[in-house]
C-alpha positions in Angstrom: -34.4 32.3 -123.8 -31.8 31.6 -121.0 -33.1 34.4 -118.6 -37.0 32.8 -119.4 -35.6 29.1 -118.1 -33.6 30.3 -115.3 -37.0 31.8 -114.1 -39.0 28.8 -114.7 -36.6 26.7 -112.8 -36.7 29.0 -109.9 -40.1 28.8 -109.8 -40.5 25.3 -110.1 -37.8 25.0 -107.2 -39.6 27.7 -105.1 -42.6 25.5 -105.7 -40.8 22.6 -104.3 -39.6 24.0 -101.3 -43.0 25.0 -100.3 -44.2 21.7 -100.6 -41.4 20.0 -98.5 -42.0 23.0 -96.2 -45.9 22.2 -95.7 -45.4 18.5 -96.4 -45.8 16.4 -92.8 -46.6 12.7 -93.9 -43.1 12.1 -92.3 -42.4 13.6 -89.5 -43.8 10.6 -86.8 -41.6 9.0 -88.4 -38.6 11.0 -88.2 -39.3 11.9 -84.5 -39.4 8.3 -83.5 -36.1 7.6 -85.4 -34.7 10.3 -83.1 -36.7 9.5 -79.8 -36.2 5.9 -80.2 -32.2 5.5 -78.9 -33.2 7.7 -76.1 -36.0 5.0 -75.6 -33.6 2.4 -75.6 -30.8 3.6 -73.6 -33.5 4.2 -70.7 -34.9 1.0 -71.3 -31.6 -0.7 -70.8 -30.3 1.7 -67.9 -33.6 0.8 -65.9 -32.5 -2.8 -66.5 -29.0 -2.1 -65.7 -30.1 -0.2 -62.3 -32.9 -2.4 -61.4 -30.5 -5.4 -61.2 -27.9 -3.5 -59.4 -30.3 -2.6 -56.8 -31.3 -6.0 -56.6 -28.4 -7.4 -56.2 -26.3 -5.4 -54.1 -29.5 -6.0 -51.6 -28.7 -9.6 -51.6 -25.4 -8.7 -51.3 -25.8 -6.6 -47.9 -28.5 -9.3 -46.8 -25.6 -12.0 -46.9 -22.8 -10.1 -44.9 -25.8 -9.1 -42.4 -27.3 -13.1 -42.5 -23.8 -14.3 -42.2 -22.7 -12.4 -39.0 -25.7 -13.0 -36.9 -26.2 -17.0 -38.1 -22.1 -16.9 -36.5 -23.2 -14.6 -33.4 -25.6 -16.9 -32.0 -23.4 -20.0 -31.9 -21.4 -20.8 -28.4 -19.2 -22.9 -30.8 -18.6 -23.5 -34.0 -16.2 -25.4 -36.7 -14.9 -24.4 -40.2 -17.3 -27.3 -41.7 -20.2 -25.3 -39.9 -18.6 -22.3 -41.5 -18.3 -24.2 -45.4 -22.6 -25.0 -44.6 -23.2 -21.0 -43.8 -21.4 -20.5 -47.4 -23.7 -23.0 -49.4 -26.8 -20.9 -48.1 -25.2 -17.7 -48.6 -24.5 -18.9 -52.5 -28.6 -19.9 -52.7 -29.5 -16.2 -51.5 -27.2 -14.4 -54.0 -28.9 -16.1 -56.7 -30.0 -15.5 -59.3 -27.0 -13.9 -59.6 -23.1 -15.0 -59.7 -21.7 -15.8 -56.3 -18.2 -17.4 -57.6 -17.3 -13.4 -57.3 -18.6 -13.5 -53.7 -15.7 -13.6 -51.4 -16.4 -13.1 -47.5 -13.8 -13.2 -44.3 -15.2 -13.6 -40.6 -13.2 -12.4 -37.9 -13.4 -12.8 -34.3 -12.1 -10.0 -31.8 -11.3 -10.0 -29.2 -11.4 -6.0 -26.9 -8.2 -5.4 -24.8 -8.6 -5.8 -21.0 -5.6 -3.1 -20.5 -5.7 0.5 -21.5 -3.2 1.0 -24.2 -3.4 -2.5 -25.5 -4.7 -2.9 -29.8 -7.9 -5.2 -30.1 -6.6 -9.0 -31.3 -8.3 -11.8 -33.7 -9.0 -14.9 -31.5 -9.5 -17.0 -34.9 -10.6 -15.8 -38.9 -12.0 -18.0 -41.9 -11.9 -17.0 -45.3 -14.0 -17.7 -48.0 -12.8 -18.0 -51.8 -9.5 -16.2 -51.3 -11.1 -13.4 -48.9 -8.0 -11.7 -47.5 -8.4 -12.2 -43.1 -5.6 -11.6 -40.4 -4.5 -14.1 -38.4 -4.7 -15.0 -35.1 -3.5 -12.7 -32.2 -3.1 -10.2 -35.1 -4.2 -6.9 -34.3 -7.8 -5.2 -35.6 -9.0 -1.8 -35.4 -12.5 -1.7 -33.5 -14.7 1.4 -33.5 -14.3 3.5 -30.4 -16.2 2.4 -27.3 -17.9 -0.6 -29.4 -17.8 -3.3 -26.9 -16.4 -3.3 -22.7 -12.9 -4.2 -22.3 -12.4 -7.7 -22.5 -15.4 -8.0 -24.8 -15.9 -10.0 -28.2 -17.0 -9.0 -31.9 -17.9 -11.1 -34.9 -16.7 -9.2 -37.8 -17.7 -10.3 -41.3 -16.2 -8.3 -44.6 -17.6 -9.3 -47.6 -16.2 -8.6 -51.4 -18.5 -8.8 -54.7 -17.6 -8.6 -58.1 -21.0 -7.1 -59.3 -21.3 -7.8 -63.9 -23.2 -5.2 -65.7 -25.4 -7.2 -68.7 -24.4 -4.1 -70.7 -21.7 -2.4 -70.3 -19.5 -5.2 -70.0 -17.3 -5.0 -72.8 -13.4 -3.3 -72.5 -14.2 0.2 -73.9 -16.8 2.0 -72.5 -18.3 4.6 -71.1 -17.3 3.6 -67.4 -14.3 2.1 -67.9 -12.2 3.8 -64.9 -14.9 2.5 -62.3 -14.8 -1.4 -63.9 -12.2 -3.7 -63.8 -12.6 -6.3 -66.4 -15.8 -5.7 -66.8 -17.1 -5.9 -63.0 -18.0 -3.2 -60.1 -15.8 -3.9 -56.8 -18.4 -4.0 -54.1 -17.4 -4.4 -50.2 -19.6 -4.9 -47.3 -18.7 -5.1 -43.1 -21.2 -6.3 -40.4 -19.7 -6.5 -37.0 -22.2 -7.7 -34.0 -21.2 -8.7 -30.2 -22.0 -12.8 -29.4 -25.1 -13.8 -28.2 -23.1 -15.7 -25.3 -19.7 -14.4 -23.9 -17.5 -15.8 -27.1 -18.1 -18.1 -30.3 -15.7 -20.6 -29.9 -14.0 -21.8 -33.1 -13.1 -25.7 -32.2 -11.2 -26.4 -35.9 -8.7 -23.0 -34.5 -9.0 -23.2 -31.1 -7.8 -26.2 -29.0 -8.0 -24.7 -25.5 -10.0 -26.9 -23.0 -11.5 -23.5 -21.8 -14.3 -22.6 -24.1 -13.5 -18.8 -23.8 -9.9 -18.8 -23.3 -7.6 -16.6 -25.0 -3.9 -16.3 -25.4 -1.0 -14.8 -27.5 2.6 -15.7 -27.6 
């Protein structure tokens, strides 16, 4: 009697098997509930890349717009300098340019062999780090003639994911409180012989440079 319901059960559960085996009303579904993260996670990552792209062009626009606006002045004030800022906020938008911090730099190539470039004047922007004046600054080799000028504009941006922006994550060793450190440089020779920075520069010669 046992051995005759042990049979019938294994039947009835070979039986059962077969049918789960054959049976395929559910697998759509059960493929999309797998497929469907992977969906997401490139939905979001072309999001997430898209807007990087985006915005670090904007970024790079803004150091290369800023240097050349400053290039093609003979003179110039830090008010002038405050105005270049405004628009440089308008072309980062749409997004954040509080993290936008820029330094311009104007050097000045040594007329003696030997001698280190110096800055003539710098203006910072939001806390941008800039030597001072007749501080030294490392030009590129054979950049400009001896005696020559450089506008030099380095830019910092604090770039915010929308979604990886949280303290644990995946990237946490390349963000620092939930930003990407970006940093930009532009350098381009004046348009005329120097730009002359009349808020730093008091000389009655337009051009003229000196160092303690």
């Amino acid at each position: 009697m046992i051995s005759k319901c042990v049979a019938k059960t294994c039947r009835r559960l070979s039986v059962f098997t077969k049918r789960i085996a054959t049976d395929s009303s559910g697998v759509a579904a059960v493929e999309f509930a797998f497929v469907l993260p992977i969906l997401a996670i490139m939905l979001l990552g072309t999001v997430e890349v898209a807007r990087a792209v985006d915005a670090d062009r904007r970024f790079g626009n803004a150091t290369a717009m800023t240097t050349d606006l400053i290039a093609r002045e003979q003179e110039i004030d830090n008010a002038d300098l405050d105005g270049m800022m405004q628009a440089i906020t308008h072309l980062m938008r749409p997004y954040d340019a509080t993290t936008l911090s820029l330094g311009v730099i104007a050097v000045r190539a040594p007329i003696t062999v030997g001698q280190q470039p110096q800055v003539e004047w710098s203006y910072s922007h939001n806390g941008k780090t800039v030597p001072a004046k007749c501080a030294t600054y490392a030009l590129p080799n054979n950049l400009v003639s001896p005696g020559g000028r450089v506008i030099v504009v380095e830019t910092t941006y604090q770039f915010a994911p929308l979604f990886v922006n949280w303290d644990e994550n995946p990237l946490s060793d390349s963000l620092s409180n939930g930003t990407i450190t970006w940093n930009d440089q532009a350098l381009l020779t004046p348009r005329s012989d120097c730009v002359h920075n009349s808020s730093q520069q008091t000389s009655a010669s337009r051009c003229d440079f000196s160092c303690p």
